[in-house]
ChimeraX commands (.cxc) that place a marker at each C-alpha (Angstrom):
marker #1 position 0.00,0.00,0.00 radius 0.5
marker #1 position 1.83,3.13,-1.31 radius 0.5
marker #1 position 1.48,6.53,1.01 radius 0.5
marker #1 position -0.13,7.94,-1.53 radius 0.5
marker #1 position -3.48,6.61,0.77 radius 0.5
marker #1 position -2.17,9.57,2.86 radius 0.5
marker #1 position -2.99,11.69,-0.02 radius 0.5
marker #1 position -6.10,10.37,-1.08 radius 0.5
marker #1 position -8.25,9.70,2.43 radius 0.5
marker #1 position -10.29,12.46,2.72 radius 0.5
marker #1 position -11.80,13.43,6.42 radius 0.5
marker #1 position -13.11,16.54,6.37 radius 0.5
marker #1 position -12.65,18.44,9.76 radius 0.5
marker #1 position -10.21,16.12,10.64 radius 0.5
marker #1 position -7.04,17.03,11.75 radius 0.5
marker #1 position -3.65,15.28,10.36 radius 0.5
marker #1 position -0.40,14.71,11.02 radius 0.5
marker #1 position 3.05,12.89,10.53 radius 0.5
marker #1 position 4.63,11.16,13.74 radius 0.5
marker #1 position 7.86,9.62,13.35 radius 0.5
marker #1 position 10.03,7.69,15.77 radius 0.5
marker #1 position 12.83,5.22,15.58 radius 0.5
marker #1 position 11.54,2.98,12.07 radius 0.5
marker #1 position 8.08,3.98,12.98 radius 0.5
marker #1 position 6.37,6.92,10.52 radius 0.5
marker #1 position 2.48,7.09,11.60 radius 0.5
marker #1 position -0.11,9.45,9.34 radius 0.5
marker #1 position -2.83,10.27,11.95 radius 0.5
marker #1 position -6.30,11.78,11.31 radius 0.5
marker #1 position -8.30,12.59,14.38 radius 0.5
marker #1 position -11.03,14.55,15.10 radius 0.5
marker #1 position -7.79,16.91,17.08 radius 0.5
marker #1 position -4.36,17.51,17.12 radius 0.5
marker #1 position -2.90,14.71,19.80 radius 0.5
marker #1 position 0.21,14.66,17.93 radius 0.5
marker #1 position 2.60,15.06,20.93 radius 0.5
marker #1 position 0.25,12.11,22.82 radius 0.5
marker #1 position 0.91,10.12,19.74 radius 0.5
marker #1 position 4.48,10.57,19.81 radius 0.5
marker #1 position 5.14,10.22,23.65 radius 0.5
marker #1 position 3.17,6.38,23.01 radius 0.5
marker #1 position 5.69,5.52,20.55 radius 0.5
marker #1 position 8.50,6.64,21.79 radius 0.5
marker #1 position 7.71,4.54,24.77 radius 0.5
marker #1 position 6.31,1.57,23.13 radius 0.5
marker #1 position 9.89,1.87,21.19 radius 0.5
marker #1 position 11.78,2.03,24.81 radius 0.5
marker #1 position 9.78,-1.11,26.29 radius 0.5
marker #1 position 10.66,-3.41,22.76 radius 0.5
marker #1 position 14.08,-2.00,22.65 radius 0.5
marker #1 position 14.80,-2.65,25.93 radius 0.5
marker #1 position 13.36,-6.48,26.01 radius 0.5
marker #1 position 15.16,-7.03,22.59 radius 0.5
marker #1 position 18.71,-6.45,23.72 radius 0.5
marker #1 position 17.88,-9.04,26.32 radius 0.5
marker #1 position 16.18,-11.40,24.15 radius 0.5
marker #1 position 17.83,-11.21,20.19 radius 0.5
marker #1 position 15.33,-13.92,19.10 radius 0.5
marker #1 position 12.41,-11.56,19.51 radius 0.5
marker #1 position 14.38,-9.37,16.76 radius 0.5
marker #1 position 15.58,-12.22,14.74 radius 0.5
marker #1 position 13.24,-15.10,14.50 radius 0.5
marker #1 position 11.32,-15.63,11.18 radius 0.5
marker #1 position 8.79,-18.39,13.58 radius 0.5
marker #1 position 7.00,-17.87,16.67 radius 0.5
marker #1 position 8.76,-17.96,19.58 radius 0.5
marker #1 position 7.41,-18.76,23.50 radius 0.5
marker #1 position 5.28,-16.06,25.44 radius 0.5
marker #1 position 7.20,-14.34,28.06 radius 0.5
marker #1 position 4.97,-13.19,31.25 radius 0.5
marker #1 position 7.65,-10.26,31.64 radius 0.5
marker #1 position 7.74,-9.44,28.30 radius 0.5
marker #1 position 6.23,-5.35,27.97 radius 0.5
marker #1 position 2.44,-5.66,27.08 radius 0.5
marker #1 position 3.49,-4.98,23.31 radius 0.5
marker #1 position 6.19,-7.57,22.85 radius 0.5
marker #1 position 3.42,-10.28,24.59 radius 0.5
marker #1 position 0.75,-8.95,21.97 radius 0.5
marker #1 position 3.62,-9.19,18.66 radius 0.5
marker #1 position 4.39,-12.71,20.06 radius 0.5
marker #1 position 0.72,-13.83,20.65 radius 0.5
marker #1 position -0.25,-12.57,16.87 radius 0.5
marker #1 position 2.69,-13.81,15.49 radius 0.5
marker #1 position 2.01,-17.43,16.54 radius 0.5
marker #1 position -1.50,-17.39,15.61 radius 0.5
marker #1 position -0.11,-16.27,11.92 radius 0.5
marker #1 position 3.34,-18.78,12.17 radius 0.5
marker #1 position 6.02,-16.07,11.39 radius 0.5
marker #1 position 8.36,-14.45,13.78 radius 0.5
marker #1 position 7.54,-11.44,16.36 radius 0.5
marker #1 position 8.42,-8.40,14.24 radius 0.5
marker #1 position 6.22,-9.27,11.86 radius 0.5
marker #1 position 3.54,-7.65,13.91 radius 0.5
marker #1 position 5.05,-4.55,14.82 radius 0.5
marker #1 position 3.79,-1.77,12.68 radius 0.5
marker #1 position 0.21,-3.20,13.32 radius 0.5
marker #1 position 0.55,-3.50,16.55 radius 0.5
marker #1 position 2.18,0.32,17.00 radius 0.5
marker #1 position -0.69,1.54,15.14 radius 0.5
marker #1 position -3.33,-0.20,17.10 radius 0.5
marker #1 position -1.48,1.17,19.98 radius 0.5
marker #1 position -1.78,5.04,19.16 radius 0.5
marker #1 position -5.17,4.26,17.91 radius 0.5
marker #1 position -7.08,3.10,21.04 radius 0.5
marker #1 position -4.98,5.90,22.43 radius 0.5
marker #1 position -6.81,7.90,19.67 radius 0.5
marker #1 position -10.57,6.78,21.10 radius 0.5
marker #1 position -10.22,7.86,24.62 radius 0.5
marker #1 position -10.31,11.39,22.75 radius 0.5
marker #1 position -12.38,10.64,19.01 radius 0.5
marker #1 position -15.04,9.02,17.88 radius 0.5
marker #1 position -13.75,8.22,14.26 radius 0.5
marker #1 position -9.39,8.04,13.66 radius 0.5
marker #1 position -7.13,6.71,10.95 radius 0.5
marker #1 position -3.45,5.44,11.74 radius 0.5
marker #1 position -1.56,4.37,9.26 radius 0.5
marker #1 position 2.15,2.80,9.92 radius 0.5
marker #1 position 4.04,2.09,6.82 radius 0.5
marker #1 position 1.01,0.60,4.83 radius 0.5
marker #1 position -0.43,-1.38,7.75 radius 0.5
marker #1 position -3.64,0.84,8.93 radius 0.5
marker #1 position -5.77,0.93,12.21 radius 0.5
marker #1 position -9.07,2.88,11.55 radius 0.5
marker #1 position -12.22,3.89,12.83 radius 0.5
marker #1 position -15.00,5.34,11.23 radius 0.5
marker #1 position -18.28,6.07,10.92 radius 0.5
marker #1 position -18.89,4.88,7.45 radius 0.5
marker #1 position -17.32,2.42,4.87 radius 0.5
marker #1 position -13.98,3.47,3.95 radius 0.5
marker #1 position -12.36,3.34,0.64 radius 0.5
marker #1 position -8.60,2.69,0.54 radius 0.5
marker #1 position -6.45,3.08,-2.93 radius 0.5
marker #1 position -3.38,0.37,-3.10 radius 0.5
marker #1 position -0.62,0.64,-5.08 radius 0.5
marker #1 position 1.46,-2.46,-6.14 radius 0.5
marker #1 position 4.17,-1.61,-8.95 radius 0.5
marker #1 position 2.39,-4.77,-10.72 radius 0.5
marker #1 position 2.20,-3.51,-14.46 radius 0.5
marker #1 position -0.89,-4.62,-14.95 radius 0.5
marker #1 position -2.48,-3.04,-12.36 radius 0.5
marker #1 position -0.77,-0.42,-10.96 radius 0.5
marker #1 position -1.99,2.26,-8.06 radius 0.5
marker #1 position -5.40,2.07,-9.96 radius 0.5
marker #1 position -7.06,-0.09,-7.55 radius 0.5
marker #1 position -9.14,0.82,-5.36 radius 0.5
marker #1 position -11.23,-1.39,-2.18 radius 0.5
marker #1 position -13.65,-0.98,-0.06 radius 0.5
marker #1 position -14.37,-2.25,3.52 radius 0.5
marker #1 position -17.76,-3.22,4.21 radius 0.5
marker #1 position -17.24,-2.30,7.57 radius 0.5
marker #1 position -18.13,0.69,9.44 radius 0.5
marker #1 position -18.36,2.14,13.18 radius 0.5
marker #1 position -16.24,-0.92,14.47 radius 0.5
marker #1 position -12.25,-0.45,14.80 radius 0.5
marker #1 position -10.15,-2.63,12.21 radius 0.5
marker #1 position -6.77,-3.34,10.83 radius 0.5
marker #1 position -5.65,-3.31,7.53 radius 0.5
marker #1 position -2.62,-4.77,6.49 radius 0.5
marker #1 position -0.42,-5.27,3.30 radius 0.5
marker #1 position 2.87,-6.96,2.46 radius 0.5
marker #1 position 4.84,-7.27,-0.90 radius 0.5
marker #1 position 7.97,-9.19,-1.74 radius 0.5
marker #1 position 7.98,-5.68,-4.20 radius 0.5
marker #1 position 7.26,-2.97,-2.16 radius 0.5
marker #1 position 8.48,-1.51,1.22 radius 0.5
marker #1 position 11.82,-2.87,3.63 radius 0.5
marker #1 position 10.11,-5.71,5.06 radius 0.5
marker #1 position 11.39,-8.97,4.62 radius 0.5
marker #1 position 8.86,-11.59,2.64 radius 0.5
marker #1 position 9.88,-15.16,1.59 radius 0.5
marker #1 position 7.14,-14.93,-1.37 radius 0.5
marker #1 position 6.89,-13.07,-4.04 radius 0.5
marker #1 position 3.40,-11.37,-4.27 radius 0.5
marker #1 position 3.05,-8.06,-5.59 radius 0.5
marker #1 position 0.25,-7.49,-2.53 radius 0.5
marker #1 position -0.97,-9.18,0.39 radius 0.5
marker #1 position -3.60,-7.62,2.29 radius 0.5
marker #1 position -5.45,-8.97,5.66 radius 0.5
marker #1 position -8.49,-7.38,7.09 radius 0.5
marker #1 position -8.92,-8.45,10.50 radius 0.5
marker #1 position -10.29,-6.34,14.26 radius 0.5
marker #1 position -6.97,-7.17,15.57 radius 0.5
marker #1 position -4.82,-5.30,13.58 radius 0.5
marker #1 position -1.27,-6.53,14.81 radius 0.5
marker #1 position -2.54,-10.12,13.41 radius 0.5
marker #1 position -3.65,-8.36,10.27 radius 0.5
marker #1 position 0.07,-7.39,10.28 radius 0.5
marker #1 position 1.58,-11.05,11.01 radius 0.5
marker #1 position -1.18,-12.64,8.42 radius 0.5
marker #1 position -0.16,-10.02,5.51 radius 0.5
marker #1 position 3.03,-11.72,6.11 radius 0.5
marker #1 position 2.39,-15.30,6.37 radius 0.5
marker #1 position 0.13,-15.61,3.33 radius 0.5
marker #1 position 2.75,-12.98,1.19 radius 0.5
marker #1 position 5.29,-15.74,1.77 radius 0.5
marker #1 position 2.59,-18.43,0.28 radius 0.5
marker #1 position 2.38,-16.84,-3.20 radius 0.5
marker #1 position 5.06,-17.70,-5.03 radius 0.5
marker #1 position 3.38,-17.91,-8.34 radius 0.5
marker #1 position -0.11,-16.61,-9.59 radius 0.5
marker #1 position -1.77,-20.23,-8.64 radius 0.5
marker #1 position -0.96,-20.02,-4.99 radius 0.5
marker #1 position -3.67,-17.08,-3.87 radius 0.5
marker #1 position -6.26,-20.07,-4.16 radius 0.5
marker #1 position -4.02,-21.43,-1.21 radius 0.5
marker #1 position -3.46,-17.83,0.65 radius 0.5
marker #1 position -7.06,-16.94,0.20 radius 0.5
marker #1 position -8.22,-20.61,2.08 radius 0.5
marker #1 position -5.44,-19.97,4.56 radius 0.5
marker #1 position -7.09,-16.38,5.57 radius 0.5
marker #1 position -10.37,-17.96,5.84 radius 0.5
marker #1 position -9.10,-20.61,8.34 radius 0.5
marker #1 position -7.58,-17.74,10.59 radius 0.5
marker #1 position -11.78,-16.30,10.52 radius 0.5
marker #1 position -10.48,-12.54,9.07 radius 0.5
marker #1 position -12.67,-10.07,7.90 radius 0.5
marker #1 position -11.42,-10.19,4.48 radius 0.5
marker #1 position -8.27,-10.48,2.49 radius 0.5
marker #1 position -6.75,-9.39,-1.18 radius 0.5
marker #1 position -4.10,-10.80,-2.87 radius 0.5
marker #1 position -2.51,-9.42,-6.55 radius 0.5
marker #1 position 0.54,-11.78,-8.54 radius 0.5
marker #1 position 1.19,-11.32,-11.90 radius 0.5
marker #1 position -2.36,-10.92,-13.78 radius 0.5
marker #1 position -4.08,-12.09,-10.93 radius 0.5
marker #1 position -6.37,-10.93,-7.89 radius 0.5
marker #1 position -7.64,-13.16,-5.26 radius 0.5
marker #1 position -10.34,-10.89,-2.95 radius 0.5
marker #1 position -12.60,-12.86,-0.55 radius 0.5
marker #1 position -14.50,-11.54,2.50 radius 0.5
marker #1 position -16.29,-8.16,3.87 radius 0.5
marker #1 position -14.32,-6.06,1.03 radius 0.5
marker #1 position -14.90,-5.49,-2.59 radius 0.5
marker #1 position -13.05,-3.70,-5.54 radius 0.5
marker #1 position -14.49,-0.52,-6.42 radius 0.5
marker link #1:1,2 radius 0.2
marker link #1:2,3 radius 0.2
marker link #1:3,4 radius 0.2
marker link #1:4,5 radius 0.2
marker link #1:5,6 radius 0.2
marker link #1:6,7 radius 0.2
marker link #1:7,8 radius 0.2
marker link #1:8,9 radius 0.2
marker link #1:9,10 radius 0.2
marker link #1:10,11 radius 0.2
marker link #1:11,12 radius 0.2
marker link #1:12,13 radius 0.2
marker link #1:13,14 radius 0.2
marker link #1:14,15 radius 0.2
marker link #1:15,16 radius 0.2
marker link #1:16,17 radius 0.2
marker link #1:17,18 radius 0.2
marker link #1:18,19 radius 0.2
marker link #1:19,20 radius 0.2
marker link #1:20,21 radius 0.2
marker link #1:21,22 radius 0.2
marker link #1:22,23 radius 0.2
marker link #1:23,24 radius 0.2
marker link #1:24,25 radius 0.2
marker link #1:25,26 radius 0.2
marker link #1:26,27 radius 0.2
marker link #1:27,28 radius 0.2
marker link #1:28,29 radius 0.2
marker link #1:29,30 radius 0.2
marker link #1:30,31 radius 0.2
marker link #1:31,32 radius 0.2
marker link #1:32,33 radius 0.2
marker link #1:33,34 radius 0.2
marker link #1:34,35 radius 0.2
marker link #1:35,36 radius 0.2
marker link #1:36,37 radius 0.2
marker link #1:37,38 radius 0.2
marker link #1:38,39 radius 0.2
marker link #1:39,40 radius 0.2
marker link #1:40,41 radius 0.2
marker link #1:41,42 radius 0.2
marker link #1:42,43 radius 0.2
marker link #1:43,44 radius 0.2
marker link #1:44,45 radius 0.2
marker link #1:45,46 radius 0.2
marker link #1:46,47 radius 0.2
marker link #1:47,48 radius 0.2
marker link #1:48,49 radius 0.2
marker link #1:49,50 radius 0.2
marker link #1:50,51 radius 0.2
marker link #1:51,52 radius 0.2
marker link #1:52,53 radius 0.2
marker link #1:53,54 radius 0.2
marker link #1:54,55 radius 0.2
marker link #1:55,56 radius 0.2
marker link #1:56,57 radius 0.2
marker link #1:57,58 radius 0.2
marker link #1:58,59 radius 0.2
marker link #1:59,60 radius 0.2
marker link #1:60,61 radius 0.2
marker link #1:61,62 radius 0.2
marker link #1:62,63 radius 0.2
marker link #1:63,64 radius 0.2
marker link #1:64,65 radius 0.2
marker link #1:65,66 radius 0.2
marker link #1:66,67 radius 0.2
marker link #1:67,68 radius 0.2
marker link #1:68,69 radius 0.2
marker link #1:69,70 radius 0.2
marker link #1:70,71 radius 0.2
marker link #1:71,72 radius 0.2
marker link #1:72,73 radius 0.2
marker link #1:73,74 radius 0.2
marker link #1:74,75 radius 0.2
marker link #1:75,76 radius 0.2
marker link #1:76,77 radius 0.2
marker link #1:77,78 radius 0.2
marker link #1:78,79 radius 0.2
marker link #1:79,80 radius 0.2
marker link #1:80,81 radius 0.2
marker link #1:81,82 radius 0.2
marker link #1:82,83 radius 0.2
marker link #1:83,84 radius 0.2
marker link #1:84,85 radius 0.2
marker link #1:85,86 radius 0.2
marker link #1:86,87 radius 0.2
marker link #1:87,88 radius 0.2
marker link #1:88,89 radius 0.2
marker link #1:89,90 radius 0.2
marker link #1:90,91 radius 0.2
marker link #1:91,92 radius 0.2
marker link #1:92,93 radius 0.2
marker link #1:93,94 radius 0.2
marker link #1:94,95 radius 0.2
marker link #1:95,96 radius 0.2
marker link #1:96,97 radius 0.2
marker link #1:97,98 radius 0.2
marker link #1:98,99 radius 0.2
marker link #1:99,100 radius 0.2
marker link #1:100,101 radius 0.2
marker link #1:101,102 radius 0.2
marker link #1:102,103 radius 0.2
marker link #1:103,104 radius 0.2
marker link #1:104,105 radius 0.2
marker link #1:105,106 radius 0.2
marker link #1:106,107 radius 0.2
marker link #1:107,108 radius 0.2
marker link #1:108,109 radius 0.2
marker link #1:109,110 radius 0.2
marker link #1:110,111 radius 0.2
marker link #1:111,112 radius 0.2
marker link #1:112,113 radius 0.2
marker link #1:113,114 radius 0.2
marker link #1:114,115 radius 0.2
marker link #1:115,116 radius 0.2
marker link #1:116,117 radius 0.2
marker link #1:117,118 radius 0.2
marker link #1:118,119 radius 0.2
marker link #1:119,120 radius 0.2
marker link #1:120,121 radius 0.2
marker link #1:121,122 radius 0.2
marker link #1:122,123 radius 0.2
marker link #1:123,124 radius 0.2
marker link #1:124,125 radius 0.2
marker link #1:125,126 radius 0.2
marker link #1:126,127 radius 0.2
marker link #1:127,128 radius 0.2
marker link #1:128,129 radius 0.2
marker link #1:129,130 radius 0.2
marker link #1:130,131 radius 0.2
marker link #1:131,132 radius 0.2
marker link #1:132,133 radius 0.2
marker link #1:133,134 radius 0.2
marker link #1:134,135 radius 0.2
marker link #1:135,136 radius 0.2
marker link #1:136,137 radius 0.2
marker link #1:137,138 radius 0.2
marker link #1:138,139 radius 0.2
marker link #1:139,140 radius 0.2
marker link #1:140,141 radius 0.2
marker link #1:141,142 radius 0.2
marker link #1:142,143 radius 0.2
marker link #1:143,144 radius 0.2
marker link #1:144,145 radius 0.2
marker link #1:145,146 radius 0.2
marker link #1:146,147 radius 0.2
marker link #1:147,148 radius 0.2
marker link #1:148,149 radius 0.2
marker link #1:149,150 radius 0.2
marker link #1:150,151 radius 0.2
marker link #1:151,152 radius 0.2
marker link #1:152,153 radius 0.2
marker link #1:153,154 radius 0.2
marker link #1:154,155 radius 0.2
marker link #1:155,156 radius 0.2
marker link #1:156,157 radius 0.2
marker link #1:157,158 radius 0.2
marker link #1:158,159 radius 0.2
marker link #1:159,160 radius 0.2
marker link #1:160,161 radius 0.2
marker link #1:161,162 radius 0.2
marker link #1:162,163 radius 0.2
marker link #1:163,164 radius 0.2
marker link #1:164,165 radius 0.2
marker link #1:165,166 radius 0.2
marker link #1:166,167 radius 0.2
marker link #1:167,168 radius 0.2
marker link #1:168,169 radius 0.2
marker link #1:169,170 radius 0.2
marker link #1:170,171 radius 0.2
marker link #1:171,172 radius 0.2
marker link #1:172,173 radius 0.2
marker link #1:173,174 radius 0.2
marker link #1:174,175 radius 0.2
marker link #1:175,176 radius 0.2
marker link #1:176,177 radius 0.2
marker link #1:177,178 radius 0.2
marker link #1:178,179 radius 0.2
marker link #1:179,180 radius 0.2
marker link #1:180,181 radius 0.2
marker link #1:181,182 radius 0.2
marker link #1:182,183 radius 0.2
marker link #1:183,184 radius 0.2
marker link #1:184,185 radius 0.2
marker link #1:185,186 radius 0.2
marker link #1:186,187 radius 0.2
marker link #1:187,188 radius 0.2
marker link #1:188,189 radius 0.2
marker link #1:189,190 radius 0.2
marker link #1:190,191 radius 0.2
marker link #1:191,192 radius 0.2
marker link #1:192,193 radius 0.2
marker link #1:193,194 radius 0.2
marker link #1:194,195 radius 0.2
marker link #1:195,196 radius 0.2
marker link #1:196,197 radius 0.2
marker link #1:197,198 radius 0.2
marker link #1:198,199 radius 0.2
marker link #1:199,200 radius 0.2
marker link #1:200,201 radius 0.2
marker link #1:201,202 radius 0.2
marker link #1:202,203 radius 0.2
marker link #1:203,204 radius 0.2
marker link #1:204,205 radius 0.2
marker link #1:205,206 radius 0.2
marker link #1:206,207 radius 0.2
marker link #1:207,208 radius 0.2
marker link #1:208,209 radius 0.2
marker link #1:209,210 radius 0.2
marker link #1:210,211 radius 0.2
marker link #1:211,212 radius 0.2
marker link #1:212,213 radius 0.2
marker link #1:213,214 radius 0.2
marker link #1:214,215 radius 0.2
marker link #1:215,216 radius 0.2
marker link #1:216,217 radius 0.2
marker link #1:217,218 radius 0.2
marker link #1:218,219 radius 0.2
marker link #1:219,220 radius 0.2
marker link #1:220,221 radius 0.2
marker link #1:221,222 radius 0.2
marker link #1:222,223 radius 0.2
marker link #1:223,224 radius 0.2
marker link #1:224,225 radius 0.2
marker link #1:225,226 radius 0.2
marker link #1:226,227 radius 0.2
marker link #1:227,228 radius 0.2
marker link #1:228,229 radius 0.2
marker link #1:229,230 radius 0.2
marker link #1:230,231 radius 0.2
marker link #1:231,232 radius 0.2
marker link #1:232,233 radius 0.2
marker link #1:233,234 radius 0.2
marker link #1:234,235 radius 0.2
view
């Protein structure tokens, strides 16, 4: 999911604003400005995973779940309880689990809020929102756009791409993207099923593997193909 959602999401009254910390660069829309609440919450949630990763490297470095840790920070138990229900490794949950973070934050002040981390979203709203992708796939390009047929409930929506962005995927789909109301497993998912699709006939397989995990809804794009199942629809 290019940043070019950042241009296109349209809340009018809303404010907006860029918070960046450490790898983390959040686009915020709120009903007010909260932006130095939003960064004190990630700067800390960045002190409490720092500080348990220099004392426990396989939290940074596994590519599979690891154990739960009672005295593990209340993030790094949430990354490693998505990340096992999805079968990758703990940091594939962060930027959805960051942006779920600052958005419940978000809530105790708004009624409606979008975070978005990187192309992994947490959002609120009132009605059903329409989110352009972009996914460098020729035959598609950023012309694509999807909407969520779900309103006044927060939800998480996630992408991955062996093509696009500095995460790490095993696959090579030009987009995976997981709908789900826990957005840090949104995160881990987008992952898991990415690193399925190695070739245009294996979103049959991602799309089945979604469904098993009970998501709201899930897209995937390789080559000349989209796989879309769920509470979302091209539009």
């Amino acid at each position: 999911m290019k940043r070019t959602y950042r241009e296109r999401f349209k809340l009018d009254g809303f404010e907006s604003w860029e918070t960046t910390y450490k790898s983390t660069n959040l686009f915020v829309k709120a009903c007010k400005d909260l932006r130095l609440e939003t960064f004190e919450i990630v700067k800390k949630l960045w002190g409490d995973l720092l500080a348990y990763i220099e004392k426990n490297r396989d939290f940074l470095t596994s590519l599979k779940p690891i154990k739960q840790d009672k005295k593990a920070p209340k993030i790094a138990k949430r990354m490693i309880e998505t990340s096992r229900r999805a079968d990758v490794g703990p940091m594939a949950a962060v930027a959805g689990a960051i942006a779920e973070e600052v958005g419940h934050l978000l809530l105790k002040e708004c009624d409606e809020c979008v975070v978005e981390n990187g192309g992994d979203v947490f959002l609120k709203l009132n009605s059903e929102p329409v989110i352009g992708i972009y996914t460098q796939n020729p035959y598609f390009g950023d012309n694509l756009d999807i909407k969520i047929k779900i309103s006044k409930t927060p939800i998480g929506v996630c992408s991955s791409s062996a093509k696009i962005g500095p995460s790490l995927s095993l696959g090579k789909a030009d987009l995976s993207l997981i709908i789900d109301k826990d957005t840090a497993f949104a995160d881990a998912l987008a992952t898991k099923t990415a690193n399925m699709i190695i070739n245009e006939g294996d979103i049959e397989t991602a799309i089945e593997f979604a469904k098993s995990k009970d998501v709201e809804g899930c897209l995937f794009i390789k080559g000349k193909k989209v796989g879309i199942w769920g509470k979302i629809e091209l539009v």
